[in-house]
C-alpha positions in Angstrom: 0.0 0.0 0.0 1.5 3.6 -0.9 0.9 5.8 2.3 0.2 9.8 0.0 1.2 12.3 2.5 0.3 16.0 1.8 2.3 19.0 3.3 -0.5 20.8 5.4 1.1 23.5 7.9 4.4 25.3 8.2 5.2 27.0 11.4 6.9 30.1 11.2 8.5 31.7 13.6 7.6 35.6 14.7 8.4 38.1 17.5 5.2 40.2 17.3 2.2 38.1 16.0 -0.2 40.8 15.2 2.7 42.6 12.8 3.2 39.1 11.2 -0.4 39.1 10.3 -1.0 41.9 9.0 1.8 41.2 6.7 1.4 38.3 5.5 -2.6 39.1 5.6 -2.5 42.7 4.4 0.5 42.8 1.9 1.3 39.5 0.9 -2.4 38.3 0.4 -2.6 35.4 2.6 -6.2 34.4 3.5 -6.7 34.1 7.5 -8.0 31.0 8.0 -8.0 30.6 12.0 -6.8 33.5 14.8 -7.5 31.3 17.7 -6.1 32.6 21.4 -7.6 30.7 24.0 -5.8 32.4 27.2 -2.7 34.7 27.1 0.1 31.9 26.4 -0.9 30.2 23.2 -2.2 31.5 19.8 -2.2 30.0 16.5 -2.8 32.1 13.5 -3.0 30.1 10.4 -2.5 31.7 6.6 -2.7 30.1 3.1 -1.7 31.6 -0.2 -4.1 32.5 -2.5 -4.4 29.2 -4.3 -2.0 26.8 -2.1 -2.8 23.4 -0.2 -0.1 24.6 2.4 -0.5 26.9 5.2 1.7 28.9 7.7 0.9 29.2 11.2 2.1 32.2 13.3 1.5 32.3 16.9 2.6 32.5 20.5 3.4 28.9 21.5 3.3 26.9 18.0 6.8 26.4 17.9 10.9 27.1 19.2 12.5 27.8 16.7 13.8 32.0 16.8 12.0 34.1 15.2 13.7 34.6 11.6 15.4 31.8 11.8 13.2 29.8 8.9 14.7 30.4 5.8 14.1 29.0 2.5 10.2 28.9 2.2 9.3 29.0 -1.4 6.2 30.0 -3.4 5.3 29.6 -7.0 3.7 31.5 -9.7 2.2 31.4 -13.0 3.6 35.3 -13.6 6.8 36.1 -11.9 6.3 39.6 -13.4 2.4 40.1 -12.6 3.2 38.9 -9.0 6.5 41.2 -8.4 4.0 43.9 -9.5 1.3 42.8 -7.1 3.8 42.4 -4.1 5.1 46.0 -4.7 1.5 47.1 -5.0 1.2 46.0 -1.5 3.9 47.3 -0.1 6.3 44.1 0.1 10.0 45.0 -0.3 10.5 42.0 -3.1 14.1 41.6 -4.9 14.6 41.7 -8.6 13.3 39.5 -10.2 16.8 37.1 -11.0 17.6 33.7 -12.1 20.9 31.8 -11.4 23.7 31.3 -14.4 25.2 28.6 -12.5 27.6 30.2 -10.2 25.2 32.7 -8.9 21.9 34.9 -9.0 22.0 37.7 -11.6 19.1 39.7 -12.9 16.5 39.5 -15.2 14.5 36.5 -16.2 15.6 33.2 -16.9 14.4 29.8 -18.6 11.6 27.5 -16.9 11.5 27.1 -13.5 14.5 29.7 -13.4 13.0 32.9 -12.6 13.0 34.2 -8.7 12.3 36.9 -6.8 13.1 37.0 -3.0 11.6 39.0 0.3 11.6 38.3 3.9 9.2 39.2 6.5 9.5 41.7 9.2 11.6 39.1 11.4 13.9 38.2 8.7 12.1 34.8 7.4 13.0 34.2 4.1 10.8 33.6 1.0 11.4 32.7 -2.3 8.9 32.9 -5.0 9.5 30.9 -8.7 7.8 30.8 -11.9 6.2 27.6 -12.8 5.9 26.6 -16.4 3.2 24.0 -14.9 1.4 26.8 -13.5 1.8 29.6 -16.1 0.4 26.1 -18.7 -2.4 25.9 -16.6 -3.8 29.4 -16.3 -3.4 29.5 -20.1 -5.7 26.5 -20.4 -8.5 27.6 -18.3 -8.1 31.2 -20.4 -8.7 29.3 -23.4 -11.5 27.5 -21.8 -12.9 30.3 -20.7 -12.6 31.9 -24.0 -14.1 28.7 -25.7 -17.3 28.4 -23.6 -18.2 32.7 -23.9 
């Protein structure tokens, strides 16, 4: 029997919970799915990106790792471009937008699945955020469904 296991919750590590959600709430677009504080030593915020089966949970209590300390987390896109735009619509100090010539990140776009952009969040957790061909394919196709059926 093959056991499928799906990636559900990432904890990330803050100092100051409410700043942490209204980041990733207010300027990065995460949807707030729980804000649960049951008495004054544990809360669990929980956020999903527009779109993704994973979540992150902030809080006071969810974790022991430093705050910052998490670094690596990645995102992808269908539109690098559209979503560096978006993110500096909001007010999120993103990079630009770079891909890597094999000894290092330079700027400007690169081929598939080598375009990035980077930010981190007021604690200094580190995001990266990738074009996907598989996504950028897909949002073409439901265009063109779209299209079909009007």
């Amino acid at each position: 029997m093959n056991v499928e296991y799906k990636l559900e919750v990432v904890v990330v590590p803050v100092s100051d919970v409410d700043r942490a959600k209204a980041f990733y709430s207010e300027q990065v677009g995460f949807v707030v799915d729980v804000d649960h504080q049951p008495n004054e030593h544990f809360r669990v915020v929980q956020l999903t990106p527009p779109g993704s089966g994973c979540s992150i949970t902030i809080g006071k209590g969810v974790g022991e790792s430093e705050p910052g300390s998490l670094k690596g987390l990645q995102l992808c896109v269908a539109d690098i471009e559209a979503a560096r735009a978006d993110l500096l619509g909001r007010g999120v100090p993103v990079s630009e937008i770079q891909h890597h010539d094999g000894t290092g990140f330079v700027d400007g776009k690169g081929d598939d699945w080598n375009s990035f952009m980077f930010f981190a969040d007021p604690d200094g957790n580190a995001w990266t955020i990738q074009e996907s061909p598989v996504m950028r394919a897909a949002v073409s196709g439901q265009a063109a469904v779209a299209t079909a059926s009007a």
